[in-house]
C-alpha positions in Angstrom: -31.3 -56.4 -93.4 -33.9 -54.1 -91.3 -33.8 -53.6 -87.8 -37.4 -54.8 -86.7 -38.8 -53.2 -83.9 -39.8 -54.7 -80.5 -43.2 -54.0 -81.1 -43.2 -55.5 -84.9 -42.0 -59.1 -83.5 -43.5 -61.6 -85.5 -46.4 -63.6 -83.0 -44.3 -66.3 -83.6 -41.7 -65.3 -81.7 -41.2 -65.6 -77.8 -41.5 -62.2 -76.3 -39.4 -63.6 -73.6 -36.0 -64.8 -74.3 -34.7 -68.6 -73.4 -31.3 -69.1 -72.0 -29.7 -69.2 -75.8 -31.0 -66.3 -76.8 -29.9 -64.3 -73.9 -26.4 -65.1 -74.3 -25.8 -67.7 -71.7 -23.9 -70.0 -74.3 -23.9 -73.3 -72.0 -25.9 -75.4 -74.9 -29.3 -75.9 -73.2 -32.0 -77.3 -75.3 -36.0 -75.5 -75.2 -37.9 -77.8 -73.1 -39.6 -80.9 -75.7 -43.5 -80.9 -76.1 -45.4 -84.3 -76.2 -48.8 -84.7 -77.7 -49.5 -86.9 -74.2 -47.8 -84.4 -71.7 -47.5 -80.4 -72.5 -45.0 -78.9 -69.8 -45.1 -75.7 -68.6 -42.8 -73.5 -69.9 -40.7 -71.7 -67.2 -38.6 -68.7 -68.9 -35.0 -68.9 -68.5 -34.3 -65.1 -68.3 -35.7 -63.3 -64.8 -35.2 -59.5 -63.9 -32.4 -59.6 -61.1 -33.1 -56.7 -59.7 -36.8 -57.9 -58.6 -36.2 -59.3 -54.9 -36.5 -57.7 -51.4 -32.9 -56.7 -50.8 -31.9 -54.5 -54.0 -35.2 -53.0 -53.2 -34.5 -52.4 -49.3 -31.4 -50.7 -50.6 -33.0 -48.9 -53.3 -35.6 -47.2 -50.8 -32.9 -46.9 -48.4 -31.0 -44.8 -50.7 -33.9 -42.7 -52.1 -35.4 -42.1 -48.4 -31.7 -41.2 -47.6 -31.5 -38.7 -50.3 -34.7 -37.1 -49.6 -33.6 -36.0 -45.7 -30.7 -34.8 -47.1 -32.5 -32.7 -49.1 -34.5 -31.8 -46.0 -31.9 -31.8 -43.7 -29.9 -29.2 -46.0 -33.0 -26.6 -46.3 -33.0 -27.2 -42.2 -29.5 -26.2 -42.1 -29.4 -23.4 -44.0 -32.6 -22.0 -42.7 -32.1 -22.9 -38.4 -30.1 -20.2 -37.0 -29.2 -22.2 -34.0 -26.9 -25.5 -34.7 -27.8 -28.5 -32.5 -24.8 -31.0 -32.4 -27.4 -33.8 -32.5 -29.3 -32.8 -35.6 -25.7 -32.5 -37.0 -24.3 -35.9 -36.4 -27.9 -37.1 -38.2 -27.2 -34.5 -41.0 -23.7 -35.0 -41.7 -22.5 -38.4 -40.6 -26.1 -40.7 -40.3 -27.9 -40.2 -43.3 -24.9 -40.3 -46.0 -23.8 -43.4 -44.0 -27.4 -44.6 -45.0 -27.4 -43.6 -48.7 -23.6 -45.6 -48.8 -25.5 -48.6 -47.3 -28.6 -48.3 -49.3 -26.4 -48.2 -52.5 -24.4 -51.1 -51.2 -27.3 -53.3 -50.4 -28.4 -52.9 -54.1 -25.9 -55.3 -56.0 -25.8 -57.3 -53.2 -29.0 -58.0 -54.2 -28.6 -58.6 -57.3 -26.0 -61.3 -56.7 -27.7 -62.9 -53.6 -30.2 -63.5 -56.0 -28.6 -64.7 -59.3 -26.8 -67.0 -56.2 -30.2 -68.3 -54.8 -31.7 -69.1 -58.0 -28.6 -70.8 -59.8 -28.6 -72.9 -56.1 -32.6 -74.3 -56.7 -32.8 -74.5 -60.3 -29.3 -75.3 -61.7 -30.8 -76.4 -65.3 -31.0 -72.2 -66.0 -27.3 -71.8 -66.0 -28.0 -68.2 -64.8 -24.6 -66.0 -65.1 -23.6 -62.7 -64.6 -23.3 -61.0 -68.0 -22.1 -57.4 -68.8 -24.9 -56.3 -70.5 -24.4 -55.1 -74.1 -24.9 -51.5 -74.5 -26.4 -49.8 -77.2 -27.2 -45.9 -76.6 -29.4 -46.1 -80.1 -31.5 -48.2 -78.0 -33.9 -45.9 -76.1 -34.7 -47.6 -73.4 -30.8 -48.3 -72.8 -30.3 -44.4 -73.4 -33.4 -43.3 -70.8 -31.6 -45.2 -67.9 -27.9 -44.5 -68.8 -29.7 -40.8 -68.6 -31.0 -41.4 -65.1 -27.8 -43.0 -64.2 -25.6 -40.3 -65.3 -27.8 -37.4 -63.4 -27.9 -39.4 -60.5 -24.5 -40.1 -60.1 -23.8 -36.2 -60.5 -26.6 -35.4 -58.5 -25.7 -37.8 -55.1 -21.6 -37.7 -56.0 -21.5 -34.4 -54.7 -24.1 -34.7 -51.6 -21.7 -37.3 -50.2 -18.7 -35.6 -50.9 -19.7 -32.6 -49.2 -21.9 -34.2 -46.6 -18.6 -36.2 -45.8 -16.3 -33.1 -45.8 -18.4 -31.7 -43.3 -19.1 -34.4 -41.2 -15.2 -34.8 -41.0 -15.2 -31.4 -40.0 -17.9 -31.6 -37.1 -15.8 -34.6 -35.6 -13.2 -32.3 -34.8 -15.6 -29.5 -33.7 -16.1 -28.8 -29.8 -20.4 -29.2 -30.4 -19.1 -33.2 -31.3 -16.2 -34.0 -28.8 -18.3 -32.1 -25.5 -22.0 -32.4 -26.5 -22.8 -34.9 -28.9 -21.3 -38.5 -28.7 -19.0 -37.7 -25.8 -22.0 -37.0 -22.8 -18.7 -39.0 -20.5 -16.8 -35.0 -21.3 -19.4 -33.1 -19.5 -16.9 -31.7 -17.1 -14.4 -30.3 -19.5 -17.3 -29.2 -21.9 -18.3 -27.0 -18.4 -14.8 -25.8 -18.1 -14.2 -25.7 -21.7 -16.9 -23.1 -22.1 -15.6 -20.5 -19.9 -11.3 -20.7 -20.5 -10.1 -18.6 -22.5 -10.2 -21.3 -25.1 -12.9 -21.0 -26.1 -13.2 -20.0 -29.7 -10.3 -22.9 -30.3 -11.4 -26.1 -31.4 -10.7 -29.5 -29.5 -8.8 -30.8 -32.3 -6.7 -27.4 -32.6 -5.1 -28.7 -29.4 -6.0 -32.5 -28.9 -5.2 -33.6 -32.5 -3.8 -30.4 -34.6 -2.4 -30.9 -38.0 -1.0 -33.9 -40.2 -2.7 -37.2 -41.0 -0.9 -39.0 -38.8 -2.3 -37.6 -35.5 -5.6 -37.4 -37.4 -5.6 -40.9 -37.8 -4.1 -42.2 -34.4 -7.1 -39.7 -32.8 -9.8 -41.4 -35.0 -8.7 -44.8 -33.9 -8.7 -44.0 -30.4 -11.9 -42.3 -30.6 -13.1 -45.7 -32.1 -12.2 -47.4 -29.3 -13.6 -44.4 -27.1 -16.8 -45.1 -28.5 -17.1 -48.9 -27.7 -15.7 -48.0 -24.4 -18.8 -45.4 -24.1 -21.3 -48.4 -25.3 -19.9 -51.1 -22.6 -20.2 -48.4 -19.9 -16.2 -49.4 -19.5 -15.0 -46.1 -19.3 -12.9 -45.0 -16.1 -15.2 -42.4 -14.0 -13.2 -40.2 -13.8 -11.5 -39.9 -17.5 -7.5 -39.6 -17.1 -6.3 -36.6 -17.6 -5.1 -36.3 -21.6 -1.5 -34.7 -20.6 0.2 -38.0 -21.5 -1.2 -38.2 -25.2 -0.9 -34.6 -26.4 1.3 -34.2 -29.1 4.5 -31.3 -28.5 3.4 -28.0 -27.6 5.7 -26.8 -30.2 3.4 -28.2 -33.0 0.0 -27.2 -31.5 0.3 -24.6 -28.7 3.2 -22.7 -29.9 0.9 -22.0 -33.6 -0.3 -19.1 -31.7 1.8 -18.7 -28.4 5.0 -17.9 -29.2 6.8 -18.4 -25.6 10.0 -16.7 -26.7 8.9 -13.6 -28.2 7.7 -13.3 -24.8 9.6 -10.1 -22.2 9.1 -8.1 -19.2 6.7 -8.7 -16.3 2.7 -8.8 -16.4 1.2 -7.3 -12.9 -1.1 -9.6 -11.3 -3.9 -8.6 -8.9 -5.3 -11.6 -6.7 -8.2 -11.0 -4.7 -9.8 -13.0 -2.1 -12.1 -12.4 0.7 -11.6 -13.4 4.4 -13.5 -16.1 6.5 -14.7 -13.8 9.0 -18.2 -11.8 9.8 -17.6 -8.8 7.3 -15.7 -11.1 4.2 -13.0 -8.9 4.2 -11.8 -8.2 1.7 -7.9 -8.1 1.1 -5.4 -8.0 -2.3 -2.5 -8.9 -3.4 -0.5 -7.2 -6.3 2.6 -8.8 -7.9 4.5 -8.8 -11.0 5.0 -12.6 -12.6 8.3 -12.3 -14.4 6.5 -13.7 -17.5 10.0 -12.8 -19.6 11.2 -14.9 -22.5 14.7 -15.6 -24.3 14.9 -13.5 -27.3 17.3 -10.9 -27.0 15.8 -9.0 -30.1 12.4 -8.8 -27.5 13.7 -8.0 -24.4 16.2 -10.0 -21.9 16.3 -13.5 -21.9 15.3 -14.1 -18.0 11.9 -15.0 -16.7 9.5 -17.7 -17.1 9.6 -18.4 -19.9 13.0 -18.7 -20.3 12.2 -22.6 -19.6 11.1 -22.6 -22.8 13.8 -20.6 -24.6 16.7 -22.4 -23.6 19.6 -23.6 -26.3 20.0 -26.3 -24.0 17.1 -29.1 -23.1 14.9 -29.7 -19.3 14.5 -33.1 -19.1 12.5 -34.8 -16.0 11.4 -38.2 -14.6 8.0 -38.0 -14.0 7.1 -41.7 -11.0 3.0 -41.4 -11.0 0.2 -40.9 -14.1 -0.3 -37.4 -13.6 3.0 -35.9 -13.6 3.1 -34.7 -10.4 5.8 -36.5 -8.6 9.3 -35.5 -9.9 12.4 -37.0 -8.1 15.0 -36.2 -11.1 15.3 -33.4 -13.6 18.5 -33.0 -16.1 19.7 -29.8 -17.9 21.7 -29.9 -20.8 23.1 -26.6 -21.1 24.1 -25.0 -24.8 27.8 -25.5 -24.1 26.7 -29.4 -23.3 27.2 -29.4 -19.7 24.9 -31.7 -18.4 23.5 -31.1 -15.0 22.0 -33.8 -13.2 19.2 -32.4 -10.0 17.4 -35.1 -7.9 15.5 -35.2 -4.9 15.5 -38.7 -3.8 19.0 -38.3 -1.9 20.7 -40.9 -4.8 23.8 -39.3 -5.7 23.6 -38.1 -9.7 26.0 -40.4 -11.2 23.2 -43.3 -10.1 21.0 -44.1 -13.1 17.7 -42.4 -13.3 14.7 -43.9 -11.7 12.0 -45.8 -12.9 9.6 -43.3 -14.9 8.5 -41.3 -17.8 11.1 -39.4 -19.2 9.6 -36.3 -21.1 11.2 -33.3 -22.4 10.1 -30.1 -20.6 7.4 -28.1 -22.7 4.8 -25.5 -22.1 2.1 -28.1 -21.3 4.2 -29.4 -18.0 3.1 -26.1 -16.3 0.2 -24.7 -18.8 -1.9 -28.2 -18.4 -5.3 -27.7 -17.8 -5.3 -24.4 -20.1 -9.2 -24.9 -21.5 -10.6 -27.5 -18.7 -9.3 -25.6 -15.4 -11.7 -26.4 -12.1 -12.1 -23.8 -9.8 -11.9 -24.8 -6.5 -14.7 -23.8 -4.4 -12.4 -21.0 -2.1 -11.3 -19.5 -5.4 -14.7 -19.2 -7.2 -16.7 -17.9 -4.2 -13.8 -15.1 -4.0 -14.9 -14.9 -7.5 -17.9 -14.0 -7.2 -18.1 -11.6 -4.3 -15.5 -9.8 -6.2 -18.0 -9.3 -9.3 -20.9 -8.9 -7.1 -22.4 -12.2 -7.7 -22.1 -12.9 -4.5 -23.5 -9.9 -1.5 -20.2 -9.7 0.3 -22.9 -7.5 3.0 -24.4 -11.1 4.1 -22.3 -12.2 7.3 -20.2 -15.0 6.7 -21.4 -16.0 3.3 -17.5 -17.0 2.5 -17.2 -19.5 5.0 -20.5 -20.8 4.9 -20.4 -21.0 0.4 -17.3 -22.3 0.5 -17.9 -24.9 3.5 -21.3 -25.9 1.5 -19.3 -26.2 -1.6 -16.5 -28.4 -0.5 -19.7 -31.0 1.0 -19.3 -34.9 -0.7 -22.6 -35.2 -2.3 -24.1 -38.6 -4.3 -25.4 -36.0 -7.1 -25.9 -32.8 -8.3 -29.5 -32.9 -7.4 -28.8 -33.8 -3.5 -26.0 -30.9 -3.9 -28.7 -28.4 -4.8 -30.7 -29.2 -2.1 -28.5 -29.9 0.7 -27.1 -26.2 -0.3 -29.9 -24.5 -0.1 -30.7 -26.1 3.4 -27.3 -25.0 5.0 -27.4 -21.5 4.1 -31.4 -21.0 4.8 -30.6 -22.8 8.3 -27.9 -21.0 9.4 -29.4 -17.3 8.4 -32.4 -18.5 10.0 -31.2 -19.7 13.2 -28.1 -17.0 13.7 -29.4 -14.2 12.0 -32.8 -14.1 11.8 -32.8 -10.7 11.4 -31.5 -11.0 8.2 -33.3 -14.3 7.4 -36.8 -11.5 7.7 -35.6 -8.5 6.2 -33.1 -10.1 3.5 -34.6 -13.2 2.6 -34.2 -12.3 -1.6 -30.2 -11.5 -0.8 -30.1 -15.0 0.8 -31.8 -16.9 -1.9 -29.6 -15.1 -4.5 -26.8 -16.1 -2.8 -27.8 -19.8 -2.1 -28.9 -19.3 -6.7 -25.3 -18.5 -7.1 -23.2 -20.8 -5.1 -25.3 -23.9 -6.5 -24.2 -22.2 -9.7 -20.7 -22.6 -8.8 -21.1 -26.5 -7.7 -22.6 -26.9 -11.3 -19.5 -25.5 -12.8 -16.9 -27.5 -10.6 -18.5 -30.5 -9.5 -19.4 -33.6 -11.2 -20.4 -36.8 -9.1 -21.3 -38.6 -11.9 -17.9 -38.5 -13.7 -16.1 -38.1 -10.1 -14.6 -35.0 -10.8 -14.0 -32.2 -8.5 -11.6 -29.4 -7.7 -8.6 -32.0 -6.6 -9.2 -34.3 -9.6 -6.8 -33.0 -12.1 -3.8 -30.7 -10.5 -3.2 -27.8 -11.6 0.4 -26.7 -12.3 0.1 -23.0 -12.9 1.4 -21.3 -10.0 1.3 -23.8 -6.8 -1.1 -22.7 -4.3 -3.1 -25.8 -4.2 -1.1 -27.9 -6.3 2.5 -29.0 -6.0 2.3 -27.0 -9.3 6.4 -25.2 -9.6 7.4 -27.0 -6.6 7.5 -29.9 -7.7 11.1 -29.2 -8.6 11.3 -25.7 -7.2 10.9 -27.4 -3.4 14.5 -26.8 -2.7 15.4 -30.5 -2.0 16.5 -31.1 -6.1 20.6 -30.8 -6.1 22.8 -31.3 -8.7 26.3 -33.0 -8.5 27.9 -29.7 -7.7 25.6 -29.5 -4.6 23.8 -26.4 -6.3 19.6 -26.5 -5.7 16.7 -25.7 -7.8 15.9 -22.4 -6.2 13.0 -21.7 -4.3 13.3 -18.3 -3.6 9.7 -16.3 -4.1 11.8 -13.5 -6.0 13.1 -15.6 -9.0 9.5 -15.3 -10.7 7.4 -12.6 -8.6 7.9 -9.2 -7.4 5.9 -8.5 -5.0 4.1 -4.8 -4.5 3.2 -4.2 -0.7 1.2 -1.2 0.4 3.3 1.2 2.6 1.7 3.8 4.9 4.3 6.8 5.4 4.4 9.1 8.4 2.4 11.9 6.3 -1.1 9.0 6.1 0.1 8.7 2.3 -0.1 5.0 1.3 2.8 3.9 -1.6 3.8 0.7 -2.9 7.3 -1.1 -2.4 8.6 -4.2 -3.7 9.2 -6.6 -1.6 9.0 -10.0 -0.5 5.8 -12.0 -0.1 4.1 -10.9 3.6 1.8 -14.4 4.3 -1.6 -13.0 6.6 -0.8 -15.4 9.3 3.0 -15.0 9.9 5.0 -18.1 9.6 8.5 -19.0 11.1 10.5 -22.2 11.4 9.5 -25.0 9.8 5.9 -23.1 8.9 7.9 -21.5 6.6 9.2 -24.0 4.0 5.7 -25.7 3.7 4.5 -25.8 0.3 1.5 -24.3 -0.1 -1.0 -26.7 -0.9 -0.2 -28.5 2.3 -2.2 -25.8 4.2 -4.2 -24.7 1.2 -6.4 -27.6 -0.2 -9.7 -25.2 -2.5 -12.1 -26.1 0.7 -12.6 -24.2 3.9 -9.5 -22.3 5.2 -8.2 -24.1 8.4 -8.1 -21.9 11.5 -4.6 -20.1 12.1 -3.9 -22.8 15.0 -1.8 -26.1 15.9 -5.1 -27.9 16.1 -6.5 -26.3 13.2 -4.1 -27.8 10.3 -2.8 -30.5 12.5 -6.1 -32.6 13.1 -4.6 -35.6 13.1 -2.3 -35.4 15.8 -5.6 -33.1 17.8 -7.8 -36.0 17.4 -5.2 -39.1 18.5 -4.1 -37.3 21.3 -8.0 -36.5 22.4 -8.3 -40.3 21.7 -11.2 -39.6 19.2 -9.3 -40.5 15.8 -11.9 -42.1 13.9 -9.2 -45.0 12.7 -8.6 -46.2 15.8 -11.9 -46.5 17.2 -12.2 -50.4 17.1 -9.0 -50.6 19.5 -10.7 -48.2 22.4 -7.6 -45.9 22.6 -7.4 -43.6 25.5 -6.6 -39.9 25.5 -2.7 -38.6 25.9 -2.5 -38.2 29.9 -1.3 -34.6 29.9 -3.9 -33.7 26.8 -5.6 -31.4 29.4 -2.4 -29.8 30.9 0.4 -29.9 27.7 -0.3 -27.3 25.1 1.4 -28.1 21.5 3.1 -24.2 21.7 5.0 -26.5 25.2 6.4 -28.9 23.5 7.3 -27.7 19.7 9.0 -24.6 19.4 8.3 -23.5 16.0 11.3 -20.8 15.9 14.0 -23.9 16.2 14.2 -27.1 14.1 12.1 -29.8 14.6 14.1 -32.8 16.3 13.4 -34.7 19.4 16.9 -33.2 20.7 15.1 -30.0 20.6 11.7 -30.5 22.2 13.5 -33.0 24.6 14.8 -29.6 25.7 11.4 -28.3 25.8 10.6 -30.8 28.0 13.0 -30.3 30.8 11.9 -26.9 31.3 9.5 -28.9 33.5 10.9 -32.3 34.6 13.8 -31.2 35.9 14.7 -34.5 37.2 17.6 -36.2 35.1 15.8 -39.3 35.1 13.9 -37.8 32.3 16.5 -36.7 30.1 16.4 -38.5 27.1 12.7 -39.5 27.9 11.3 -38.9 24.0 14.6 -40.9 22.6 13.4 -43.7 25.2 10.4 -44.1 23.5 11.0 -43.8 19.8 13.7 -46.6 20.6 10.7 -48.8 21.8 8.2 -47.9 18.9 10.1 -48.7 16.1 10.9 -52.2 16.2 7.1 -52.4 17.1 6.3 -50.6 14.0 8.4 -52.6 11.8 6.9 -55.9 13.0 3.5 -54.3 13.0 4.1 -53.7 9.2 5.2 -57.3 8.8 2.3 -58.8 9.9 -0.7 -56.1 9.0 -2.7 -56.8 6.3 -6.2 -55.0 5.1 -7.6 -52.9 7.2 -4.6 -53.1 9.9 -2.1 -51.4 6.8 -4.6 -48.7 6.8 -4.4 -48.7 10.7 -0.9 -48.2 10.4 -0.9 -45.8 8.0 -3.3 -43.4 9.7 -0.9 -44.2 12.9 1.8 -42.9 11.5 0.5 -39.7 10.4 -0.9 -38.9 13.5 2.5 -39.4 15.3 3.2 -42.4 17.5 4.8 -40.1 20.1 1.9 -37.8 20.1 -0.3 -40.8 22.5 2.4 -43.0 23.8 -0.1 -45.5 25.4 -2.4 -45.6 22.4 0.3 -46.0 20.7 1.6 -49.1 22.0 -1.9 -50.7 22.3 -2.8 -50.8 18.6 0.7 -51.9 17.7 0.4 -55.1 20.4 -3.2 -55.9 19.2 -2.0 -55.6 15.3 1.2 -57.9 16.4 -1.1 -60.4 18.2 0.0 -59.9 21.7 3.7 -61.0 21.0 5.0 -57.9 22.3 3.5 -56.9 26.1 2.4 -53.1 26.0 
């Protein structure tokens, strides 16, 4: 029989289809006709597709596909990439042709839904349509279908490729979404990292890290939209995966040998910034014998055996209890909290020494203020000719400010004022020096300061080296011992050689190795300090009792600013006693031996035991004083004892009898 043609249809036939003839199969009679009543004939077939949804999502999609198009001519055309176009390139708008796509069938079925729900007599249903390629119409959209899908298959998957890409970039993690990582973009920018991608470091290879980041940067994100995150961001040394299977891709610590000289330059707090150096060789080494001895540094790393420590606080930084297991198996046990080694461990992280216990701030390291002015004068940033532009950068620097624009200001005023009023000589003839100068220390509070996020300097310790931070002494103090009562050394010489300038009788300076020669000498006790005790980043403390020891100054002046609510009085012999007559700084500290001190003067035997006398009487003060303080009095207390009871005897035991509530008589 011949196929008729749609547009041969007898007039007698419907040009819209019922119910029946569309397939639906569920029996429904055509509606009757009465001579008396004619009803309106309502088809039974309706175009799905027709209804505001499928075509939101169909304009969705094309508008979607059209800025991609855009978007890619802009890409390949900018020369400059801006993380912000990027996340709309590669991550918003295929996200919107995905959701435009979506929304279509939705549509579709919201509507077959809505009108099976109001007029239940149609018996709509969802029907695979029959296809028929000999049919033209059929053929034109399988056509469009078929170049479509090719055509947008391939945008997504390469939009997608690359937007998985540029989440793992450093424009993503330090500019785009994460604005909260402003201070180890700063950092990030100058280390000597670089050229290596966050995710190199923070993620590196494997799904499994991939995915573990992408869920935490999930909840990063909603943390970011709450405005919950913590100001400032902890420090990421807990969640980095083994430096074996990121850092050691490139650093190879073993193939490491030999010594690598280091110069260190700083410039002195005085009129003329004098300028001074120190040379030294770090004994870098490494523990392959095919390189060179197995000794050094590095050796930590290159060990058969294992360095394991117990790490009590977030940041690593407190370490009562360190085990070595050497290559033969002998385990040996260090600790520093007097506990003898068979004890068990103590409550704490337990992590297995690697390169990121010393090397941790490798790509986000914040100069402290002392450090980066010395920077700069070195380079010439910084006119080393303007009188005391180290003390007064670095004192401007190390100012608490609310924010960066109050810094800028509040810097500017300090240096203008104090050329002005001391040297307004210079303040006439110099002016352009000084407002350099004042342009390049605001420069250096942009680069290490950060109110917003509360980050500074002291934020995040540093553990290379240990001149502000604990750093190597926080096991290399010389208070860890093992069972066999051996220490973790100490000594300068087990990891630098110094090289100290030698002037022989003939005026001809040479270099000798040697052992470190501080500026200010140091003896007794002085000279066990760590070196972040007098050496905080700020302004360098004078070379005097009172100028480290401001504490003990200011409660023996009876000016401590804790203790200002209980009227304290000054020390009686703060006018007559010097420290240098008490403390002898070339014998142990113990009251025994400034008790000694003491009788130089009071002869008399009835003051022979005088300081014992009066610890005797403090202590059970203290210890009820601690029973009973709470708020601001365990503050009280605190401050009290690091200013030294015995340093004001009477103040002393006034703030202990007014925190006790008068039980004890002062």
């Amino acid at each position: 029989m011949p196929r008729t043609r749609p547009d041969e249809r007898p007039e007698s036939e419907s040009p819209i289809q019922t119910a029946d003839e569309a397939g639906a199969g569920d029996g429904a009679e055509s509606p009757p006709e009465t001579a008396d009543r004619q009803m309106p004939y309502k088809p039974k077939y309706r175009p799905l597709w027709n209804n505001t949804i499928t075509i939101f999502g169909l304009f969705l999609a094309v508008m979607a596909v059209m800025l991609l198009l855009t978007f890619g001519l802009f890409h390949l055309v900018s020369p400059a990439k801006n993380p912000y176009v990027d996340i709309v390139g590669f991550l918003i708008l295929p996200g919107i042709l995905v959701i435009g796509l979506v929304i279509v069938p939705f549509g579709i079925l919201f509507k077959s839904w809505r009108i099976h729900r109001r007029e239940p007599e149609q018996h709509l249903a969802f029907r695979f349509p029959h296809i028929d390629l000999n049919d033209p119409a059929q053929r034109k959209v399988a056509k469009f279908f078929t170049a479509g899908t090719f055509f947008l298959l391939p945008m997504v998957g390469v939009s997608s490729y690359h937007g998985y890409h540029y989440t793992d970039s450093a424009g993503f993690c330090a500019q785009a979404c994460h604005s909260v990582m402003e201070p180890e973009a700063t950092t990030y920018e100058s280390s000597s990292h670089a050229r290596v991608a966050c995710a190199e470091c923070h993620i590196g290879s494997g799904a499994s890290w991939f995915v573990k980041s992408k869920l935490s940067g999930t909840r990063q994100v909603l943390a970011m939209m709450q405005d919950s995150y913590s100001r400032p961001i902890p420090p990421a040394i807990q969640h980095l995966r083994p430096a074996r299977e990121t850092c050691e891709q490139c650093h190879w610590p073993k193939k490491f040998f030999g010594a690598q000289l280091r110069e260190i330059v700083y410039f002195t707090s005085d009129e003329q910034n004098t300028r001074r150096e120190i040379d030294m060789l770090v004994k870098t080494g490494g523990g392959d014998e095919a390189s060179g001895r197995a000794e050094g540094i590095h050796k930590h790393m290159a060990l058969s055996g294992t360095i394991e420590y117990v790490a009590t606080d977030d940041k690593l930084q407190e370490i009562p209890w360190v085990r070595y297991t050497t290559k033969v198996g002998e385990v040996l046990i260090y600790r520093s909290d007097g506990r003898p080694s068979s004890d068990p461990r103590p409550e704490g992280q337990l992590k297995v020494l690697d390169c990121m216990d010393c090397h941790n701030r490798p790509a986000h390291n914040f100069l402290a203020p002392i450090d980066a002015v010395d920077l700069r004068l070195e380079v010439g940033a910084l006119d080393d000719t303007l009188p005391y532009i180290k003390r007064e950068a670095v004192e401007a620097l190390a100012q608490p400010y609310p924010d960066a624009d109050s810094a800028r200001q509040h810097i500017g005023a300090m240096l203008s004022d104090f050329y002005r009023q001391e040297y307004p000589e210079i303040w006439q003839t110099r002016r352009v020096d000084i407002y350099s100068a004042i342009d390049s220390v605001r420069t250096i509070y942009d680069e290490t300061t950060f109110p917003d996020m509360k980050v500074n300097w002291q934020t995040y310790p540093d553990n290379i080296g240990h001149k502000i931070s604990p750093g190597c002494f926080r096991c290399h103090e010389g208070k860890h011992v093992n069972q066999h009562g051996e220490k973790i050394s100490h000594s300068c010489d087990i990891c630098h050689t110094f090289l100290n300038p030698v002037v022989e009788e003939d005026g001809r300076t040479v270099v000798q190795r040697g052992p470190f020669v501080h500026p200010v000498p140091l003896e007794g006790l002085h000279a066990e300090l760590r070196c972040d005790k007098c050496h905080t980043g700020g302004p360098t403390p004078e070379a005097t009792c009172t100028g480290c020891h401001t504490a003990q100054e200011a409660f023996r002046a009876g000016t401590h600013e804790a203790f200002a609510d209980f009227d304290v009085p000054a020390e009686p012999m703060y006018e007559s006693v010097s420290c240098e007559e008490c403390h002898d700084l070339s014998q142990p500290t113990s009251l025994e031996a400034i008790d000694e001190m003491c009788m130089d003067c009071h002869d008399d035997e009835e003051y022979e035991g005088m300081l014992a006398s009066w610890q005797q009487e403090l202590e059970p003060l203290m210890r009820k004083a601690e029973e009973r303080a709470h708020g601001e009095d365990l503050e009280v207390l605190k401050a009290l004892k690091a200013a030294g009871p015995m340093h004001n005897l009477e103040a002393s035991r006034k703030i202990l009898h007014e925190i006790t509530g008068g039980t004890e008589k002062p």
